[in-house]
N, C-alpha and C positions, 0 to 999 in steps of 0.2 A: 534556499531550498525550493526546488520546485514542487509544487502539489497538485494531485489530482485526487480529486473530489471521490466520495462514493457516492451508491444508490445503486449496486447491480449492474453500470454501464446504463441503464433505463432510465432513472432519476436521478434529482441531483445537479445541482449548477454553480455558478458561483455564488451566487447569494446564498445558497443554503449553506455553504460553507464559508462564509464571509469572518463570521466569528471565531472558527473555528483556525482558521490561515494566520487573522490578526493577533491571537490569544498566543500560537506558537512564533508568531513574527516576534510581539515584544519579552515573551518568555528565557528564548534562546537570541535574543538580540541578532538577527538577521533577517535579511531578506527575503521574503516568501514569494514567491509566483504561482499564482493558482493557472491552473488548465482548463480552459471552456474546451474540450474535447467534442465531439460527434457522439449523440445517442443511440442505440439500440431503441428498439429492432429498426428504424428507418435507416439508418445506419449500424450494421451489423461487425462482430467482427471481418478485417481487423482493420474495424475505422477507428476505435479508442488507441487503441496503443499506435497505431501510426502517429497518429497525430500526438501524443502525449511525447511518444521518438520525436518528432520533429519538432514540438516546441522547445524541448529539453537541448536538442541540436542548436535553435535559433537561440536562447537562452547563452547556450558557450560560446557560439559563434558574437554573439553582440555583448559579451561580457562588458567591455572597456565602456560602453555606452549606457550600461544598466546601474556602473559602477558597483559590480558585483566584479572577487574575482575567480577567474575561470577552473581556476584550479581546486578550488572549494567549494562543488557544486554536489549537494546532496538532492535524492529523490527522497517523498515521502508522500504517503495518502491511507486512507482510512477505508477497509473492506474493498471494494471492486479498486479503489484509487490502490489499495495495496498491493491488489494483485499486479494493476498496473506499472507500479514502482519497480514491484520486483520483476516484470518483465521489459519493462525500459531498459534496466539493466543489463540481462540477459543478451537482448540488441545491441545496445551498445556495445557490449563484447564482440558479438561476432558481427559487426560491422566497424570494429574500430572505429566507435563515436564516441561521442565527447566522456570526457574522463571524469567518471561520477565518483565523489570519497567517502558516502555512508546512504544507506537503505534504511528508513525509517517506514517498518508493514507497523501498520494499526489496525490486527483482527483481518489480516490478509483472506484472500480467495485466493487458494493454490490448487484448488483438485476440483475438480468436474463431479468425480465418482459420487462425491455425499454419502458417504459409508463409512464414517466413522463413527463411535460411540459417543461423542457428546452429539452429533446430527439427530442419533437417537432418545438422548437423555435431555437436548436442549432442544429440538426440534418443533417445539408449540410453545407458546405460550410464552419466550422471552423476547419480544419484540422482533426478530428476525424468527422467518419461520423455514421449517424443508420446504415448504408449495411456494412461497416466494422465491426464495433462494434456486427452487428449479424452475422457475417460471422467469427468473432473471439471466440462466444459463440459457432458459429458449430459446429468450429476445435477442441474446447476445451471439450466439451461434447455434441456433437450432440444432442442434443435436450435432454439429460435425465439429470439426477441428478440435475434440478433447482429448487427443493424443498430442497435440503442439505446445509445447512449452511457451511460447508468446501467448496460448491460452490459460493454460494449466500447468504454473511455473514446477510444480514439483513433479513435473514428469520428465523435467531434464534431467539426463543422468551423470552429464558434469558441468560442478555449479562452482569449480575451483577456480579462484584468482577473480573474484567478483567483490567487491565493496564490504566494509565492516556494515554490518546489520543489527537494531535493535527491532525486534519482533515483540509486539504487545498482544496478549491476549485477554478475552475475557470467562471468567468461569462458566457462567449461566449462555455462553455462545454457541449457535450447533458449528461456529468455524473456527472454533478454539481448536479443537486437536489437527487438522491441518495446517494452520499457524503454527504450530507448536511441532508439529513435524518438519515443516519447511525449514523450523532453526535448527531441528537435528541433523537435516543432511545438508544444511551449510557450513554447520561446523565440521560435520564428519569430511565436508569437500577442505577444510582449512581456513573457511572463512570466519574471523572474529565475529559472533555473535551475542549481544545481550537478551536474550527471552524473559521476560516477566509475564507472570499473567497472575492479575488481579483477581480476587478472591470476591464472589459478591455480585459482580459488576456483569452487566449484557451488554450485547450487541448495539455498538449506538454509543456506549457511555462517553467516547473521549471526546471534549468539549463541554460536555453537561459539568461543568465547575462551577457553576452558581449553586446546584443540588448536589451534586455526589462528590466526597473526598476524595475516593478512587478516580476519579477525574481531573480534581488536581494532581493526585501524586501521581499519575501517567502523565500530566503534562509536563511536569517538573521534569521526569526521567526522559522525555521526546525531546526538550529543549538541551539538559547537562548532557545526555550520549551526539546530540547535534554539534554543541559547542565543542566537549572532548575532538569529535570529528575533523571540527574548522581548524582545531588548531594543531593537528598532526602531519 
């Protein structure tokens, strides 16, 4: 699986997800590769997702050498890394690149707009906030390109013949109901989807397995919908 990290595009690097990569490495027994991608705003889009395209490219391209094989190369990342995933995707469709076999969003960033009703009902106070969350759309595209779907996956309006997906979300998240949308119109495009979303749990939670349950049992489900994946 390759992985790109969160933190908005702004923050976030490998180390901060070091744990997080290893815990799904030995969970779902495979191979992870995390992405040192380009930050926002010195790097604005579309320097994440290029580079996230091209490492996912070099990854297929060098499979025989990674001892990975090419054919069973899943994306996955957590909030801005989700978004990322699912826009990898996306790319690689319409540029006939490398052949990706499952989408793993954990608490995706799919819409710019931030108007939906958990943005209002979770919007302070659960560790991701709105003023961050648009202060990380700032850095990453100042206000333009939120009509492109390599920014804001759910404004493509066909998402058919794209990878099986499992989409996690969290209750107390103001990006639950876009994650949660994203998995309605990829099923409604034909794309096998598994949507969960944890009851309880904020923004941030996947990884925190030492404290929250809800934390193992979403890694449990990242790694069994990973494996299902590997082996279709």
């Amino acid at each position: 699986s390759v992985f790109y990290h969160g933190g908005g595009w702004v923050i976030g690097d490998l180390e901060t997800h070091d744990g997080v990569c290893r815990q799904l490495a030995v969970a779902a027994n495979c191979t992870v590769i995390a992405v040192d991608y380009r930050l926002a705003p010195e790097h604005p889009y579309p320097a994440a997702i290029d580079d996230c395209y091209e490492a996912t490219r070099w990854v297929s391209d060098n499979a025989a050498e990674l001892g990975i094989d090419k054919n069973r190369i899943a994306v996955a990342g957590d909030s801005a890394g989700g978004n990322l995933s699912a826009c990898v995707v996306l790319k690689a469709r319409a540029e006939n690149g490398p052949a990706i076999c499952f989408q793993l969003l954990i608490y995706p960033v799919t819409d710019a707009k931030m108007n939906t009703p958990s943005f209002d009902d979770n919007g302070d106070g659960y560790m991701l906030t709105r003023d961050t969350m648009q202060w990380f759309w700032n850095c990453y595209t100042d206000g333009q390109h939120l009509d492109d779907p390599l920014a804001s996956p759910l404004v493509e309006t066909d998402l058919s013949g794209l990878p099986p997906a499992c989409v996690i979300t969290a209750e107390y998240d103001p990006l639950r109901d876009e994650g949660e949308k994203y998995a309605k119109v990829l099923t409604a495009a034909g794309v096998e989807v598994n949507a969960v979303r944890f009851d309880g749990m904020i923004h941030g939670f996947f990884g925190m397995t030492d404290i929250l349950e809800g934390a193992k049992a979403a890694l449990d489900l990242a790694a069994a919908e990973l494996n299902k994946a590997f082996k279709q």
